[in-house]
C-alpha positions as CSV (number, residue, x, y, z in Angstrom):
1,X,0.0,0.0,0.0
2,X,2.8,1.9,-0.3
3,X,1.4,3.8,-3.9
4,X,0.1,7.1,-2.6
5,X,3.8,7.7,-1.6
6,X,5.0,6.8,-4.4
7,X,2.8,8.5,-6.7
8,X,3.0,12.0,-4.6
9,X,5.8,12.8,-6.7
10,X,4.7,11.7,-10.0
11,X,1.6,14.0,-9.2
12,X,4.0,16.5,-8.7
13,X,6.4,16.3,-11.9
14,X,3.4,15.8,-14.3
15,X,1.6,18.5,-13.2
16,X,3.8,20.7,-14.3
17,X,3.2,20.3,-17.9
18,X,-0.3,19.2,-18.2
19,X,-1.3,22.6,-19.2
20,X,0.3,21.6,-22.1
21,X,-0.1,18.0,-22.7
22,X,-4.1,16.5,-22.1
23,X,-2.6,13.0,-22.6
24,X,-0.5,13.2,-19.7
25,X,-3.0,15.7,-17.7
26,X,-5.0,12.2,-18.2
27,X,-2.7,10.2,-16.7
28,X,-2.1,12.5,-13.9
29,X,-6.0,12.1,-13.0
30,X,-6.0,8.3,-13.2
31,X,-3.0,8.2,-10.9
32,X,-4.6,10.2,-8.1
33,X,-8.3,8.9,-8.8
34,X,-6.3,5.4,-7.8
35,X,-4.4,7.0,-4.9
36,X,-7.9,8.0,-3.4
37,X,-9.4,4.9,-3.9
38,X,-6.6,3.1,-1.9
39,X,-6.8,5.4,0.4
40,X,-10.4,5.5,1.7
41,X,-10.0,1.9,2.3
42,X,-7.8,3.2,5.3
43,X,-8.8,4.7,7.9
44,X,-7.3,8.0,9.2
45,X,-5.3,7.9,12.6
46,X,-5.1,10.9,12.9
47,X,-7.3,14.1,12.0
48,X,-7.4,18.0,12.5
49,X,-9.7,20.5,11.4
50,X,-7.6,23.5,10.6
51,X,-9.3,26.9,9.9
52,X,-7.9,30.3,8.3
53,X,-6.7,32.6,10.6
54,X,-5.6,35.1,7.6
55,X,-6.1,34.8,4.1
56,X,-5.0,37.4,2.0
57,X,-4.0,37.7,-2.0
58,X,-4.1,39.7,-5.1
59,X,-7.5,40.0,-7.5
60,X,-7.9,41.6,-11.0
61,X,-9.8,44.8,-10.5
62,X,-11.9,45.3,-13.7
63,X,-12.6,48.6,-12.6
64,X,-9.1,49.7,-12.4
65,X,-7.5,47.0,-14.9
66,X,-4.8,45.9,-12.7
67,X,-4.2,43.1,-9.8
68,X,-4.9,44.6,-6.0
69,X,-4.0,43.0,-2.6
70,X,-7.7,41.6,-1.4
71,X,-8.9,39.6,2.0
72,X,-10.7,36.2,1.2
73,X,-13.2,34.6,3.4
74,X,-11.8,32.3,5.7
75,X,-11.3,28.5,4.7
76,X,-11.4,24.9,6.9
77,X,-9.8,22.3,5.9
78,X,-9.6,18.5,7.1
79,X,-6.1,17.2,7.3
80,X,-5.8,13.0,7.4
81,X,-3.0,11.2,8.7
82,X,-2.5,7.4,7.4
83,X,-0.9,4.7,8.4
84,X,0.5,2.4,5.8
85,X,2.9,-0.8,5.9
86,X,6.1,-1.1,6.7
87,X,6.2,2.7,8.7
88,X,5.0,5.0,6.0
89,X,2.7,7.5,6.5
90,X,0.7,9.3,3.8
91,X,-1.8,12.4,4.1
92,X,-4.2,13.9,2.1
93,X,-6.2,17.2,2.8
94,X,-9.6,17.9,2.0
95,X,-11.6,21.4,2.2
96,X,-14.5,20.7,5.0
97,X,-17.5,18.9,4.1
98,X,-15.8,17.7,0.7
99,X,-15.1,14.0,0.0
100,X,-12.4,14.4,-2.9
101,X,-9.1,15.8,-1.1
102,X,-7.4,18.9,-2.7
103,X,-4.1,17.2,-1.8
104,X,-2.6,13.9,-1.6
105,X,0.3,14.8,1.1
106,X,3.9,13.4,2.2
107,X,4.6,12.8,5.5
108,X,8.0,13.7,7.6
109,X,7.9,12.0,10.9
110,X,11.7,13.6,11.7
111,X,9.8,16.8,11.6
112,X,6.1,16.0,12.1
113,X,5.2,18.1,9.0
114,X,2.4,17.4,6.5
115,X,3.5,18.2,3.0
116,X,1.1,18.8,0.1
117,X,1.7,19.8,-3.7
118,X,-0.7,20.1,-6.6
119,X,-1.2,21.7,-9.9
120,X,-2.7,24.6,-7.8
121,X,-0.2,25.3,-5.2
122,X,0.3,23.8,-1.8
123,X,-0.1,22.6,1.8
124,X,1.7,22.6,4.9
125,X,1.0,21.4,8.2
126,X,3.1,21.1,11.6
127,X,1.9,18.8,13.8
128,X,3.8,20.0,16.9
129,X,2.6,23.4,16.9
130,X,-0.9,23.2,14.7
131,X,-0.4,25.7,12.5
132,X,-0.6,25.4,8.8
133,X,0.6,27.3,5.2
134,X,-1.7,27.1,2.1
135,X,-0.7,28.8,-0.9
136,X,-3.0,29.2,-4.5
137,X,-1.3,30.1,-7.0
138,X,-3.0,30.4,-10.1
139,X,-3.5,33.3,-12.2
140,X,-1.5,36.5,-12.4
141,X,1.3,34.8,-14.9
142,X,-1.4,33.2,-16.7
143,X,-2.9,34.8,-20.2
144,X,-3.4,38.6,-19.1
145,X,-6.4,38.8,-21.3
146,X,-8.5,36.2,-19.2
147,X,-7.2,37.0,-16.3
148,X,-8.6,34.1,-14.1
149,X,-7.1,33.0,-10.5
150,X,-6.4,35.1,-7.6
151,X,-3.1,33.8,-6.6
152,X,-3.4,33.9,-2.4
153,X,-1.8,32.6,1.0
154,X,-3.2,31.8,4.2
155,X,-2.5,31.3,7.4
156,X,-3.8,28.9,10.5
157,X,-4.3,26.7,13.1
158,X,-5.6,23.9,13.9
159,X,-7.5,21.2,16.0
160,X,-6.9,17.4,16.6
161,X,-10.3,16.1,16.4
């Protein structure tokens, strides 16, 4: 059961041309549609609700035609720990009251850190002091004319549940 750690980082290196390639964007989704499957036949041993504490980012302004700093609404997320065989861990992290995570995640036990990538940005969670990172970042490089994303950070902690 070792595959959701091994596919993290295939994940990772194709989604950084499937923009550009729909065969491999494809493959990308078939890999993590199989990494979730195997991974809802675990159980989570561990859980935490984490919630925005500050969420901040830049938004195209019609009105003015250029990007400004903006606040977002606060987010929650659900952050699941794994056990697998042999001593590995995996994660994934899900936006609350969702059932497809946002993130399959890495686990560092020598540093009890969560760590998440995706096409969209990524994840971070320290498990000895509860806080977490999340970071979009889509838009603002993309095609000026469509101007879609609102490239953003946040900030939080969170709760074992």
């Amino acid at each position: 059961m070792r595959l959701a750690l091994t596919i993290f980082p295939l994940l990772f290196v194709i989604s950084l041309t499937a923009d550009s390639n729909e065969k491999i964007k494809k493959i990308q989704e078939e890999y993590y549609s199989h990494a979730i499957s195997q991974l809802n036949k675990l159980a989570p041993i561990f859980q935490y609700m984490c919630t925005d504490e500050n969420h901040v980012g830049h938004e195209y302004s019609e009105s003015s035609g250029k990007w400004e700093v903006t606040q977002f609404n606060n987010k929650r997320y659900i952050v699941s720990l794994y056990y697998e065989k042999y001593g590995s861990y995996s994660a994934t992290v899900n936006f609350f009251r969702t059932k497809s995570p946002q993130y399959l995640c890495i686990y560092d036990r020598s540093k009890e850190t969560v760590i998440c990538q995706n096409s969209h940005g990524e994840f971070k969670f320290n498990r000895n002091n509860l806080r977490f990172l999340q970071a979009y970042t889509q838009g603002y490089i993309n095609d000026e004319q469509s101007m879609i994303g609102t490239p953003s950070i946040s900030i939080g902690t969170c709760t074992e549940l």
